[in-house]
N, CA, C and O of each residue as an XYZ file, in Angstrom:
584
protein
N     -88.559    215.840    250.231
C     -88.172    215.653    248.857
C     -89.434    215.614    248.008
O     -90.397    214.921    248.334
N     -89.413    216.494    246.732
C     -90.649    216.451    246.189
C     -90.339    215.663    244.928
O     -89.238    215.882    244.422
N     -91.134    214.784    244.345
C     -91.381    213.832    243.452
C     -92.276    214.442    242.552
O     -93.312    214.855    243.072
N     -92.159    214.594    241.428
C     -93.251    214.874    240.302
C     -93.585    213.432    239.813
O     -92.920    212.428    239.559
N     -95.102    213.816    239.788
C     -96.227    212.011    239.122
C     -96.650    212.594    238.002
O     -96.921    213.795    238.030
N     -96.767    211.929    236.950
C     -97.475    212.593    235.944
C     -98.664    211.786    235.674
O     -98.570    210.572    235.495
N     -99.693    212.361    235.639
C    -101.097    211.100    235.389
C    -101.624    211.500    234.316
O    -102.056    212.652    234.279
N    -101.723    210.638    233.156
C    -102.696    210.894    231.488
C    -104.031    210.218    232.102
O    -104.340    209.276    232.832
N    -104.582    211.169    231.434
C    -106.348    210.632    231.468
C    -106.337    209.771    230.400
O    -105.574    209.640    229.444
N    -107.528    209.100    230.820
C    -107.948    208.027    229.597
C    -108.331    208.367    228.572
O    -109.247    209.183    228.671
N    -107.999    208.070    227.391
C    -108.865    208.750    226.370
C    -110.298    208.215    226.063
O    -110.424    207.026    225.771
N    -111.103    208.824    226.102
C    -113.124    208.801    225.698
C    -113.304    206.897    225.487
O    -112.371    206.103    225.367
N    -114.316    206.678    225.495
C    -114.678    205.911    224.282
C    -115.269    206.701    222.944
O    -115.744    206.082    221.992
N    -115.199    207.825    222.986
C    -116.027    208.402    221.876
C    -114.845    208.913    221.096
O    -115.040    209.443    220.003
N    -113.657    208.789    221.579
C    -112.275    208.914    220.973
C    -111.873    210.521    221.100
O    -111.136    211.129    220.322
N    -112.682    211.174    222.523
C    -111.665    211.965    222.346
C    -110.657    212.809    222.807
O    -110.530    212.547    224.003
N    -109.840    213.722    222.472
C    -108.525    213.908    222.883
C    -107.995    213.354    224.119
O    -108.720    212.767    224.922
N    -106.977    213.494    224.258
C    -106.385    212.678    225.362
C    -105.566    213.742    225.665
O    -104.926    214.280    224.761
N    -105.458    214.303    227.340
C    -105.008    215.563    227.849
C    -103.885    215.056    228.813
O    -103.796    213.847    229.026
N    -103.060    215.902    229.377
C    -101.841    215.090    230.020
C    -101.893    216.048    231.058
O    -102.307    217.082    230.534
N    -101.650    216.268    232.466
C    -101.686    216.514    233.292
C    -100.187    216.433    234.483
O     -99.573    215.393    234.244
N     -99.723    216.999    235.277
C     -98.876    216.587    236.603
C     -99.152    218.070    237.876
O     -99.491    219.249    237.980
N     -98.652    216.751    238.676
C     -98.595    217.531    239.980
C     -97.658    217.507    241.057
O     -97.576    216.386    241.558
N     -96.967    218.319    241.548
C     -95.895    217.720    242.431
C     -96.501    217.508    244.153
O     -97.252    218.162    244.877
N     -95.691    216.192    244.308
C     -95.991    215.853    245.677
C     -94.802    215.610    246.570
O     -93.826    214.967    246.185
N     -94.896    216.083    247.646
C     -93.501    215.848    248.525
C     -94.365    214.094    249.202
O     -95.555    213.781    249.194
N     -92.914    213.165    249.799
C     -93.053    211.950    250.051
C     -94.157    210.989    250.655
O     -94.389    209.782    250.734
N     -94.895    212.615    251.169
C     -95.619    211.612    252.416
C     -97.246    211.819    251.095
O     -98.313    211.609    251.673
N     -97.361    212.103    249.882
C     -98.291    212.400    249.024
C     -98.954    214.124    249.551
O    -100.088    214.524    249.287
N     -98.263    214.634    250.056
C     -99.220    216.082    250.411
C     -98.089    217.291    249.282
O     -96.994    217.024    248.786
N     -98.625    218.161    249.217
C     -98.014    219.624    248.526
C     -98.828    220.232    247.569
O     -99.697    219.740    246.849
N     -98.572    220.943    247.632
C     -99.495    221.924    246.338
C     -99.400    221.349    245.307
O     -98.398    220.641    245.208
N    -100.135    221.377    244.394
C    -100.475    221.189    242.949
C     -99.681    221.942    241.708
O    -100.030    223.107    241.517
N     -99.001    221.590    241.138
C     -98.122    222.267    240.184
C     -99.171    222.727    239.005
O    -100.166    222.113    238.620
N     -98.764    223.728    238.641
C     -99.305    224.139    237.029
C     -99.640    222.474    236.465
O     -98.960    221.500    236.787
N    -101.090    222.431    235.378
C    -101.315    221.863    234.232
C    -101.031    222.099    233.167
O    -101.425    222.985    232.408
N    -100.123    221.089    233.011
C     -99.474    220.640    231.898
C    -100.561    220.236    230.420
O    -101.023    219.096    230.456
N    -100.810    220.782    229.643
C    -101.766    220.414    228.507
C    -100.620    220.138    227.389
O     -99.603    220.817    227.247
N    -101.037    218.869    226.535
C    -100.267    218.727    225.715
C    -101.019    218.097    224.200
O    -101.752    217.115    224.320
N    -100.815    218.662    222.896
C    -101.951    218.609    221.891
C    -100.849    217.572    221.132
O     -99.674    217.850    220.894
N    -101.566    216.250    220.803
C    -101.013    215.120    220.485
C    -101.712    215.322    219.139
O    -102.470    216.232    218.804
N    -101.200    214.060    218.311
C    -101.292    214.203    216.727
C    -102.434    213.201    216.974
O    -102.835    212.734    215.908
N    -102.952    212.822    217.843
C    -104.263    211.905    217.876
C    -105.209    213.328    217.965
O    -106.057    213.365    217.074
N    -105.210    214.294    218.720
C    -105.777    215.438    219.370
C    -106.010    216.163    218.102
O    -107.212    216.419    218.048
N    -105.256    216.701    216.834
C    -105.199    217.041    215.567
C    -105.867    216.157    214.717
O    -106.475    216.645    213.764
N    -105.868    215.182    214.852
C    -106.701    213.970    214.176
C    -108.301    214.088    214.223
O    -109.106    214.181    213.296
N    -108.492    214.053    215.612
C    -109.716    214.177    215.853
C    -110.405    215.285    215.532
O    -111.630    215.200    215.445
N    -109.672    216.666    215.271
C    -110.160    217.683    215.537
C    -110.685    217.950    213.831
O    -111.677    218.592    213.487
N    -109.562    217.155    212.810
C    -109.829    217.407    211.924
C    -110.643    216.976    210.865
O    -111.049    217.558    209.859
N    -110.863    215.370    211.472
C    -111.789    214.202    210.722
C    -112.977    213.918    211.485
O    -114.076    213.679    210.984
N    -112.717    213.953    212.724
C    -114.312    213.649    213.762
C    -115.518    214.848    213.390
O    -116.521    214.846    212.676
N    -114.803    215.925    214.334
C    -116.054    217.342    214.017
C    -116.675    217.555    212.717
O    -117.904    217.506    212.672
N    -115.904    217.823    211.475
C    -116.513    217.704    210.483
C    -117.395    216.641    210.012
O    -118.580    216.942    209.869
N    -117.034    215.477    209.752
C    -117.953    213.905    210.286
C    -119.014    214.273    210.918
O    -120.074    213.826    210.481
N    -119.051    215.014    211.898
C    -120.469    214.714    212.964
C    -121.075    216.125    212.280
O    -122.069    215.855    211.606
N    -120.906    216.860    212.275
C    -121.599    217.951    211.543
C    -122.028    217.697    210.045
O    -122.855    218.303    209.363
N    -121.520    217.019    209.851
C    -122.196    216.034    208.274
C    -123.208    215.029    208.633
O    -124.135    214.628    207.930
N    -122.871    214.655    209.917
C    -123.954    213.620    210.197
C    -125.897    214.636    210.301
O    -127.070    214.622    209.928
N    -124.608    215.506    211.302
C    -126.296    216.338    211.742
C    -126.852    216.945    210.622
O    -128.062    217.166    210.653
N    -126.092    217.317    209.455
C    -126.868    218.168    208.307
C    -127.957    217.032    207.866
O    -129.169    217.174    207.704
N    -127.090    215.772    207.710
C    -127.767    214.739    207.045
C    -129.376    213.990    207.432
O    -130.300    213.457    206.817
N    -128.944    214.410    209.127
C    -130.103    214.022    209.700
C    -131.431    215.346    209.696
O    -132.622    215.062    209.569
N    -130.964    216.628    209.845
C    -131.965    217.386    209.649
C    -132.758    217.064    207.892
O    -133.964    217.090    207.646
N    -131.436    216.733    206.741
C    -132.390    216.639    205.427
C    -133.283    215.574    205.775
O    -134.349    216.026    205.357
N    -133.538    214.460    206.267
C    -133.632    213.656    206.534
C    -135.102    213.733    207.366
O    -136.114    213.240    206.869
N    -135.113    214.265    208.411
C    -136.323    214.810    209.081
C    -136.885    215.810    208.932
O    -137.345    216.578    209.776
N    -136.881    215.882    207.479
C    -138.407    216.995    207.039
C    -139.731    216.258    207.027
O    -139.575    215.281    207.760
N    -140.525    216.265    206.711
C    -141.979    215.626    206.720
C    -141.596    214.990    205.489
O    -140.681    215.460    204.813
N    -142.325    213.794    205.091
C    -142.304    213.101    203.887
C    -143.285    214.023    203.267
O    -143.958    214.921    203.774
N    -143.200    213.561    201.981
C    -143.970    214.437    200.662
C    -145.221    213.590    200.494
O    -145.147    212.362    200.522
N    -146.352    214.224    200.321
C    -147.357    213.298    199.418
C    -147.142    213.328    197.945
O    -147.032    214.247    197.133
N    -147.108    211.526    197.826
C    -146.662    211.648    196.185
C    -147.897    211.217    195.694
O    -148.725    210.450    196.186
N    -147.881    211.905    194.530
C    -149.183    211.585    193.624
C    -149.264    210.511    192.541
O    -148.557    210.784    191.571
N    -149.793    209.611    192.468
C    -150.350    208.621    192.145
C    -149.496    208.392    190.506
O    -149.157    207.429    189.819
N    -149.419    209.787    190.420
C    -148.811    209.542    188.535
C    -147.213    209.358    188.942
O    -146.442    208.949    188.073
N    -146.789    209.623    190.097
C    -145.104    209.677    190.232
C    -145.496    208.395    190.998
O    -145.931    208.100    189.885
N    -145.706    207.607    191.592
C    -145.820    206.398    192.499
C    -145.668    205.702    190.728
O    -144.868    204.769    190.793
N    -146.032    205.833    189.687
C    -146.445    204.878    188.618
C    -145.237    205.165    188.147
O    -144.579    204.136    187.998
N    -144.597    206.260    187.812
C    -143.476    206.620    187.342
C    -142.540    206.354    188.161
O    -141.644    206.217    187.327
N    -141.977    206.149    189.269
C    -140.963    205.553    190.270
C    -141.437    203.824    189.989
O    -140.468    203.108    190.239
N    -142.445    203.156    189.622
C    -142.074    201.823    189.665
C    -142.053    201.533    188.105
O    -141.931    200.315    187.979
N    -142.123    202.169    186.829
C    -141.877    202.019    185.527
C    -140.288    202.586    185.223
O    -139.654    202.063    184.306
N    -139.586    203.848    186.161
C    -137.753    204.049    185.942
C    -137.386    202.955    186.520
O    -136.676    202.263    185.790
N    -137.672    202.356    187.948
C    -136.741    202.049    188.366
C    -137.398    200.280    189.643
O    -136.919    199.503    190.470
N    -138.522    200.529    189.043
C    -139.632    199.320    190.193
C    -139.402    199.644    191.463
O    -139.223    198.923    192.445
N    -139.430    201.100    191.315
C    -139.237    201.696    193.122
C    -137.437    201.222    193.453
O    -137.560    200.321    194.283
N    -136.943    201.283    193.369
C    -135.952    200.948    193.806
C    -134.767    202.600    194.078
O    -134.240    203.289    193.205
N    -134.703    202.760    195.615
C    -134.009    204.394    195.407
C    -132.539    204.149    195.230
O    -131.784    205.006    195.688
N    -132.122    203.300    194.744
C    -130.923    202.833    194.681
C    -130.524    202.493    193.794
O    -129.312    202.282    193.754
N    -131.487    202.229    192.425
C    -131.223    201.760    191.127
C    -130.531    202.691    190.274
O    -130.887    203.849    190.057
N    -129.563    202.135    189.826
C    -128.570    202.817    188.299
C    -128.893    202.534    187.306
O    -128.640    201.345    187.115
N    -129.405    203.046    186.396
C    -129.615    203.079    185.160
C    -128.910    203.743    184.036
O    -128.056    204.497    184.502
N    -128.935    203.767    182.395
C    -128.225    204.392    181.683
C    -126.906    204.467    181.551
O    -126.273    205.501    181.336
N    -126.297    202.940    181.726
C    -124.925    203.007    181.741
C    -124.248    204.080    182.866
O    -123.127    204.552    182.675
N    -125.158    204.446    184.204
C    -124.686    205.373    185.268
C    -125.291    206.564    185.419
O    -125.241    207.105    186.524
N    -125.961    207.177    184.354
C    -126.260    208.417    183.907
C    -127.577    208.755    184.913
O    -127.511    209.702    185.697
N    -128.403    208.167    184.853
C    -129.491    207.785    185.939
C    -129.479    207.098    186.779
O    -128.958    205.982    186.793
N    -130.050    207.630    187.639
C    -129.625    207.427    189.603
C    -131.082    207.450    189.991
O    -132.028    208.057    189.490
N    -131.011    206.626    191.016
C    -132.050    206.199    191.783
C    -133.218    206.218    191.794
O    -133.625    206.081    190.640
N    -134.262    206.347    192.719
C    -135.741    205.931    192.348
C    -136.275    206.267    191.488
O    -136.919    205.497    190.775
N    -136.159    207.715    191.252
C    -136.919    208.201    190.024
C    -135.488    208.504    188.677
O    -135.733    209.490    187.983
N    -134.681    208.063    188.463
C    -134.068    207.793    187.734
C    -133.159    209.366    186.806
O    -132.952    209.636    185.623
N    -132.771    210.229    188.460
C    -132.475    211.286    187.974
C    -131.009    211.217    187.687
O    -130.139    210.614    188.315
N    -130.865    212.277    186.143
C    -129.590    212.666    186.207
C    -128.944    214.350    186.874
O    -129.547    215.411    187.038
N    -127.849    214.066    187.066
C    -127.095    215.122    188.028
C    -127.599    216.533    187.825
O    -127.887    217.258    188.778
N    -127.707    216.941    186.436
C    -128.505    217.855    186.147
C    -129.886    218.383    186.700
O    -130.115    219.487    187.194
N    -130.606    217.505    186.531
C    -131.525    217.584    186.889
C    -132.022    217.646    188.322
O    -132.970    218.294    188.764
N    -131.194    216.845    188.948
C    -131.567    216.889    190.302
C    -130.731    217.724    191.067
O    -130.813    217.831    192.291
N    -129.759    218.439    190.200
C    -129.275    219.709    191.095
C    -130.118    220.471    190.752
O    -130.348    221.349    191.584
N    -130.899    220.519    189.527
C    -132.353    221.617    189.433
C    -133.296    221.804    190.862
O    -133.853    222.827    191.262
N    -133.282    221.183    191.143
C    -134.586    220.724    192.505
C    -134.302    220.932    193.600
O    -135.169    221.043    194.467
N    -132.385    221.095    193.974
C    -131.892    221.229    195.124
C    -131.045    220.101    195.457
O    -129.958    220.266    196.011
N    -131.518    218.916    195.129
C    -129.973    218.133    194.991
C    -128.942    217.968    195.192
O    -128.231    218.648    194.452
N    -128.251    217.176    196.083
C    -127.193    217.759    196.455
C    -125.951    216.080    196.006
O    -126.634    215.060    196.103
N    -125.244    215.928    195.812
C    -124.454    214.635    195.688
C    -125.035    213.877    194.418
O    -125.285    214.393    193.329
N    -125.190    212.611    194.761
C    -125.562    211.538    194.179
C    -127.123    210.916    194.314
O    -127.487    210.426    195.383
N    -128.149    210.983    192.965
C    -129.316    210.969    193.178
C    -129.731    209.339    194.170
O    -130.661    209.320    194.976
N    -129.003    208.325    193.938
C    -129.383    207.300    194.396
C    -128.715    206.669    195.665
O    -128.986    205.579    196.170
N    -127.759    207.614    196.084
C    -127.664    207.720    197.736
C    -127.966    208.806    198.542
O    -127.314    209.314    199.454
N    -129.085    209.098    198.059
C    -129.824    210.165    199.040
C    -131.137    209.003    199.387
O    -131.567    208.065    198.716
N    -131.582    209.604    200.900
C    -132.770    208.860    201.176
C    -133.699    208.953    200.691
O    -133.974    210.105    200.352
N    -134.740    207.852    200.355
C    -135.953    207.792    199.937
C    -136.788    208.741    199.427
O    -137.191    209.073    198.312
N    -137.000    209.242    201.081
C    -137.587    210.463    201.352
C    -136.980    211.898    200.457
O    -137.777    212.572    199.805
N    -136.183    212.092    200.489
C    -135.628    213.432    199.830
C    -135.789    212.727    198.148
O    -136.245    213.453    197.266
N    -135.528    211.813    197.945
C    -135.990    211.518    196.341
C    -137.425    211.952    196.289
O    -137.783    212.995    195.741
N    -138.083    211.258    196.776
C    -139.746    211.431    196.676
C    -139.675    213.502    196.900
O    -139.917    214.233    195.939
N    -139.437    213.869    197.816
C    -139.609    215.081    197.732
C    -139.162    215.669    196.514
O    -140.006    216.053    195.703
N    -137.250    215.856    196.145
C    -137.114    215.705    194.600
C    -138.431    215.786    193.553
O    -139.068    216.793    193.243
N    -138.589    214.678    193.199
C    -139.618    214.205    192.208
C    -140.304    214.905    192.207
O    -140.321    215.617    191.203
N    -141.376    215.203    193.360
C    -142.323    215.903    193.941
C    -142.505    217.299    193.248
O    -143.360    217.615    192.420
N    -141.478    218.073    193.794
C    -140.801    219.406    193.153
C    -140.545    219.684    191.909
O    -140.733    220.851    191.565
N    -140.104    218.813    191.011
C    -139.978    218.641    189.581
C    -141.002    218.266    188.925
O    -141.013    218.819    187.825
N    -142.071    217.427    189.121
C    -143.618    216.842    188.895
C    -143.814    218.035    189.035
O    -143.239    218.481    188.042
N    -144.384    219.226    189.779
C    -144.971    220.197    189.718
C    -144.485    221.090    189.431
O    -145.258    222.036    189.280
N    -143.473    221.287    189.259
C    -143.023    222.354    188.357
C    -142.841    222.199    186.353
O    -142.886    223.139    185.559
N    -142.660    220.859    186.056
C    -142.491    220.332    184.883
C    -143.207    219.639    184.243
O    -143.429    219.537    183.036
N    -143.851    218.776    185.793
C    -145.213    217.722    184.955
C    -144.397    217.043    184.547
O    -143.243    217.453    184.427
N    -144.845    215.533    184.143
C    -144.472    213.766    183.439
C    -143.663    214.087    182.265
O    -143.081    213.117    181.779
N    -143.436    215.545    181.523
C    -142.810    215.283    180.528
C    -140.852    214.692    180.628
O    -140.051    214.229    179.816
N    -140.806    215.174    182.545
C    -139.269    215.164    182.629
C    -139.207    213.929    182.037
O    -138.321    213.801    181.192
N    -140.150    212.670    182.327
C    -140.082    211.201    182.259
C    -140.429    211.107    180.968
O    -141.649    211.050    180.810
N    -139.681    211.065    179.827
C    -140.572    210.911    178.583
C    -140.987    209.290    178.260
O    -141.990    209.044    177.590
N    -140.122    208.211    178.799
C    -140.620    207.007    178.482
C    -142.156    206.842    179.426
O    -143.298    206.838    178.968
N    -141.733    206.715    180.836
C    -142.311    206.713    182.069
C    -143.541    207.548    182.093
O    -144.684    207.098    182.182
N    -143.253    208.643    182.017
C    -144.182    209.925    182.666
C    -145.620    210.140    181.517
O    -146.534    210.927    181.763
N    -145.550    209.164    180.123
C    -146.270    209.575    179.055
C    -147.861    208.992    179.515
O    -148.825    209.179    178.773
């Protein structure tokens, strides 16, 4: 007499998919192996659709992230602590100005910019700045930069 077992794998700790499997066995546990059974669960769609993208955002984030830092020059080190006292996180202008160097959206999509000036890292601000300082010079900063 053959008995079908069905055994689910565990799902990851890394959360992912969870695959379903069976095999038929006659009583004494011996017989061939039946076809695998694969079955795509709404956890399996879940993952596929919120995880991967997530981690491929992570990795973009980490390559912007690990470029070389910029050497900043002495007149933007003075100008990052007169917008904002260094702070890459500071809001200014009722919102309008974002982070260390106190860019607005405009502007810092000029440079390459991508999102929100004062949740980008440090580093990519300083580069920012960097890029705009030499292409524009202290006037971007008219309080600051004079």
């Amino acid at each position: 007499m053959r008995k079908l077992i069905a055994s689910t794998l565990a799902i990851s700790a890394m959360g992912a998919p969870a695959a379903f499997a069976a095999r038929a066995v006659d009583g004494a546990g011996k017989g061939p192996p039946a076809k695998k059974l694969v079955a795509t669960t709404t956890l399996d769609k879940h993952w596929k659709r919120t995880k991967r993208p997530l981690a491929e955002k992570r990795e973009a984030a980490r390559e912007r992230t690990a470029r070389p830092d910029v050497a900043i020059p002495p007149q933007l080190a003075q100008i990052a602590q007169c917008e904002s006292h260094g702070d890459p996180h500071a809001i200014g202008g009722g919102g309008t100005y974002r982070g260390k160097y106190q860019f607005d959206t405009g502007t810092w999509a000029s440079v390459g910019g991508q999102g929100d000036p004062a949740a980008a890292p440090e580093s990519e601000q300083d580069r920012r700045a960097a890029m705009l300082y030499e292409r524009s010079g202290p006037g971007q900063w008219p309080v600051c930069g004079a």
